[in-house]
TIRO-2110 file (N, C-alpha, C; in Angstrom, 1 decimal):
// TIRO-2110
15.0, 4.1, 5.6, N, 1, A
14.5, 5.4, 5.3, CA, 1, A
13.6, 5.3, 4.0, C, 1, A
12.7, 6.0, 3.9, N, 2, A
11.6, 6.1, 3.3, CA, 2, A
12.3, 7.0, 2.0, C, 2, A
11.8, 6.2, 0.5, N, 3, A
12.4, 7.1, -0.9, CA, 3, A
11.3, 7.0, -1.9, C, 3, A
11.3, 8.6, -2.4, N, 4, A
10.6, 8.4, -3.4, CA, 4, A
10.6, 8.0, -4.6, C, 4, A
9.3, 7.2, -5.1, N, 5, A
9.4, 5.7, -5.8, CA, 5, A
8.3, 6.8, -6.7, C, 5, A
8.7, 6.8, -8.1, N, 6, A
7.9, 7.0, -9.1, CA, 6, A
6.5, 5.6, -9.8, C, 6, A
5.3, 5.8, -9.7, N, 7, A
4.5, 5.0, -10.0, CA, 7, A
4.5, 5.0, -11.3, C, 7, A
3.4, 6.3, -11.7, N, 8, A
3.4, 7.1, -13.2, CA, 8, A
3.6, 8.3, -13.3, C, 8, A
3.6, 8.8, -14.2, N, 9, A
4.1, 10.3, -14.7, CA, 9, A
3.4, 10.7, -13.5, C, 9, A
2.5, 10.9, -12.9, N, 10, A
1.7, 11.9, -12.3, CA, 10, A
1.5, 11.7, -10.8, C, 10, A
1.9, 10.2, -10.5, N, 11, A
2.0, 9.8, -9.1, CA, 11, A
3.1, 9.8, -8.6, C, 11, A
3.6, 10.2, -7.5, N, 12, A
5.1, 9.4, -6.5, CA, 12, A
4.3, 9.5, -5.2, C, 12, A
5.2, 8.2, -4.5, N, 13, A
4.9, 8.0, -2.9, CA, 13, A
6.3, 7.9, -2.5, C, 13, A
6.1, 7.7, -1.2, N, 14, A
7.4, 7.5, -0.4, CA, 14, A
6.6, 6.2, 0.5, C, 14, A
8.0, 5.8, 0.3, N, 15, A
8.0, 4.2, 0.7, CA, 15, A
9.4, 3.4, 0.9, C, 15, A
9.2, 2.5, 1.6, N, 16, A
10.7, 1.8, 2.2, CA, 16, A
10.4, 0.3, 1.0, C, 16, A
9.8, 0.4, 0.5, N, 17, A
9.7, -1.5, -0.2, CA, 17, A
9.4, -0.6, -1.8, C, 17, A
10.4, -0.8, -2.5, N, 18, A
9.8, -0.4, -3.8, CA, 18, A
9.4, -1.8, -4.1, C, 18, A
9.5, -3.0, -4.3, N, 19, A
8.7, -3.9, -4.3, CA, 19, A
7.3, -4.2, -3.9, C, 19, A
6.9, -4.0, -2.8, N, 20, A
5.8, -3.9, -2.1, CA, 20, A
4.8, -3.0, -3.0, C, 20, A
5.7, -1.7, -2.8, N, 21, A
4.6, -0.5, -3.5, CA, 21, A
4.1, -1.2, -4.9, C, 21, A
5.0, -1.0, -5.8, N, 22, A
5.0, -1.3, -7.2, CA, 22, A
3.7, -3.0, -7.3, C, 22, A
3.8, -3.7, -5.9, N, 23, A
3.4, -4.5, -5.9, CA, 23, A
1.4, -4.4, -5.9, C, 23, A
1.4, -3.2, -4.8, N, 24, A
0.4, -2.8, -4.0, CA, 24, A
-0.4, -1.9, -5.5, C, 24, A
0.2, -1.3, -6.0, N, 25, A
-0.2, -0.3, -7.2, CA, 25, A
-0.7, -1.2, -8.2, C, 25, A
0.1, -2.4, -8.5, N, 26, A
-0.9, -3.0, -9.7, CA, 26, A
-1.9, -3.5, -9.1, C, 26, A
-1.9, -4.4, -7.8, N, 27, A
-3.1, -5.2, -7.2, CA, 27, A
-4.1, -4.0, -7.8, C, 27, A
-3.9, -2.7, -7.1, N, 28, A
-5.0, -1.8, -7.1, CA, 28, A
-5.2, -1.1, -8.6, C, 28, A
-4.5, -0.9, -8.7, N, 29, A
-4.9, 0.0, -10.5, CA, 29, A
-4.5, -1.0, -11.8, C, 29, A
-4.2, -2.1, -11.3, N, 30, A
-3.8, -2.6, -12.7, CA, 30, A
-4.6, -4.3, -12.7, C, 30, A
-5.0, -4.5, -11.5, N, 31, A
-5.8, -5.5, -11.3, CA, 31, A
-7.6, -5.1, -10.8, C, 31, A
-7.5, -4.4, -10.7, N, 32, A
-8.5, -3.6, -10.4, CA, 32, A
-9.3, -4.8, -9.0, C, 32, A
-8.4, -4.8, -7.6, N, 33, A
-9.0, -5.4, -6.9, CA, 33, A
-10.1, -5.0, -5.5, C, 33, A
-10.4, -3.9, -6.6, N, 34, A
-11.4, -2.6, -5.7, CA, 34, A
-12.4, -2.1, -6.6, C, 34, A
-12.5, -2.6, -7.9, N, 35, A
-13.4, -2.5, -9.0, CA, 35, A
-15.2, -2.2, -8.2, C, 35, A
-15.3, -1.5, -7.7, N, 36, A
-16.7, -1.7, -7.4, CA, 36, A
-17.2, -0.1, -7.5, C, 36, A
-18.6, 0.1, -8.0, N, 37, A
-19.7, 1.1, -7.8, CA, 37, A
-19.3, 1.7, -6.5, C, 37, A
-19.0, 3.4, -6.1, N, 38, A
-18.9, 4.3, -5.0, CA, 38, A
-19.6, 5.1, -5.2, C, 38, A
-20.2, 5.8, -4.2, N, 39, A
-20.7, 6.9, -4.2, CA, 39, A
-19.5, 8.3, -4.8, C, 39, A
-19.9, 9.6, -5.1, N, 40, A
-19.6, 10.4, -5.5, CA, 40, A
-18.5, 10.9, -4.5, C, 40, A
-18.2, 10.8, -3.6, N, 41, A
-17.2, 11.8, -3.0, CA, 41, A
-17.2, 10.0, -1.6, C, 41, A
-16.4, 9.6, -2.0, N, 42, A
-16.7, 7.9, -0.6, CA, 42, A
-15.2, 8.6, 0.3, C, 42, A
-15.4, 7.8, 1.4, N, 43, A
-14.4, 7.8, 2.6, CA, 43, A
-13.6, 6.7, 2.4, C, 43, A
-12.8, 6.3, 1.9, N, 44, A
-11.9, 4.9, 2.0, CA, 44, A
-10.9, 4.4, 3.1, C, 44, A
-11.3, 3.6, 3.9, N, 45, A
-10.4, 3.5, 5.0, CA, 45, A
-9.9, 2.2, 4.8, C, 45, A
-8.4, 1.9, 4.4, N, 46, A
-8.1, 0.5, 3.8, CA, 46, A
-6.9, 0.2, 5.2, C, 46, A
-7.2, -0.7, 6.4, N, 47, A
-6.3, -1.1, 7.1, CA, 47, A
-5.9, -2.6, 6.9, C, 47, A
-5.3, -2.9, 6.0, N, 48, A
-5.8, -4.3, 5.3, CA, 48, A
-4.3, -5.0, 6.5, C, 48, A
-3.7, -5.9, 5.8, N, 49, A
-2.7, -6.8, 6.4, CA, 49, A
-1.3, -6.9, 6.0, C, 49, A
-1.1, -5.4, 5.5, N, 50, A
-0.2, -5.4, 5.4, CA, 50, A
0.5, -4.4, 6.7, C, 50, A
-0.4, -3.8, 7.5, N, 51, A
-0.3, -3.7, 8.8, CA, 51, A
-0.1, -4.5, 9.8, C, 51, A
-0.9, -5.5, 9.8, N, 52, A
-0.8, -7.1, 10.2, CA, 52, A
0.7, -7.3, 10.2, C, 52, A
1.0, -7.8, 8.4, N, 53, A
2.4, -8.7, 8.3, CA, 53, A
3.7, -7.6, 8.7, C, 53, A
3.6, -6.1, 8.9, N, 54, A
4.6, -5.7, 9.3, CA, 54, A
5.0, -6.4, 10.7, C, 54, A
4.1, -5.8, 11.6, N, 55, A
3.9, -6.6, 13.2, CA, 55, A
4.7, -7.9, 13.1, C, 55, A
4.0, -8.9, 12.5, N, 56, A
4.2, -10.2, 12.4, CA, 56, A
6.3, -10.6, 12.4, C, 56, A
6.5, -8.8, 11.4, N, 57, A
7.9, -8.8, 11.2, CA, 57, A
9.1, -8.4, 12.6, C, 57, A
7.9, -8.1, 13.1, N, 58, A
8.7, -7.1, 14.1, CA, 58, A
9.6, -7.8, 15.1, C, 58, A
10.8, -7.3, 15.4, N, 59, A
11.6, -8.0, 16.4, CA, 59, A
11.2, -7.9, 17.6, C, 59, A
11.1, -9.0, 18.4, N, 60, A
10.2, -9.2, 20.1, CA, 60, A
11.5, -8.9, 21.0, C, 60, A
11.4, -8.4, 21.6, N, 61, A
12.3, -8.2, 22.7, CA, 61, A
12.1, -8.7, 24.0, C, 61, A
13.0, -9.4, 24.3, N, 62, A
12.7, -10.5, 25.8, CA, 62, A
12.7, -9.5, 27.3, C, 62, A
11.7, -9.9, 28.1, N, 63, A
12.4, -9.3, 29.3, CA, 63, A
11.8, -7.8, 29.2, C, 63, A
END
């Protein structure tokens, strides 16, 4: 079950990996690995691999 995970004073998400998140938050705001020039109002559609590695986790069922 999904719990809410304090980032900073002003952020919370809900999430099952507080590792993961806390992980995913610095890559993005603390490593700045999206640092680039946007237009004023951009659409962000991030389906990265962490979609991927869930799958990858997933239990297969035979039959």
């Amino acid at each position: 079950m999904a719990k809410l995970i304090e980032l900073t004073d002003d952020l919370q998400v809900h999430s099952h990996s507080l590792m993961e998140t806390r992980s995913m938050y610095d890559e993005i705001f603390n490593e700045g690995c999206y640092d680039m020039e946007l237009p004023d109002c951009p659409f962000i559609v991030d389906v990265g691999e962490n979609i991927g590695g869930r799958l990858r986790k997933a239990p297969v069922r035979a039959g």
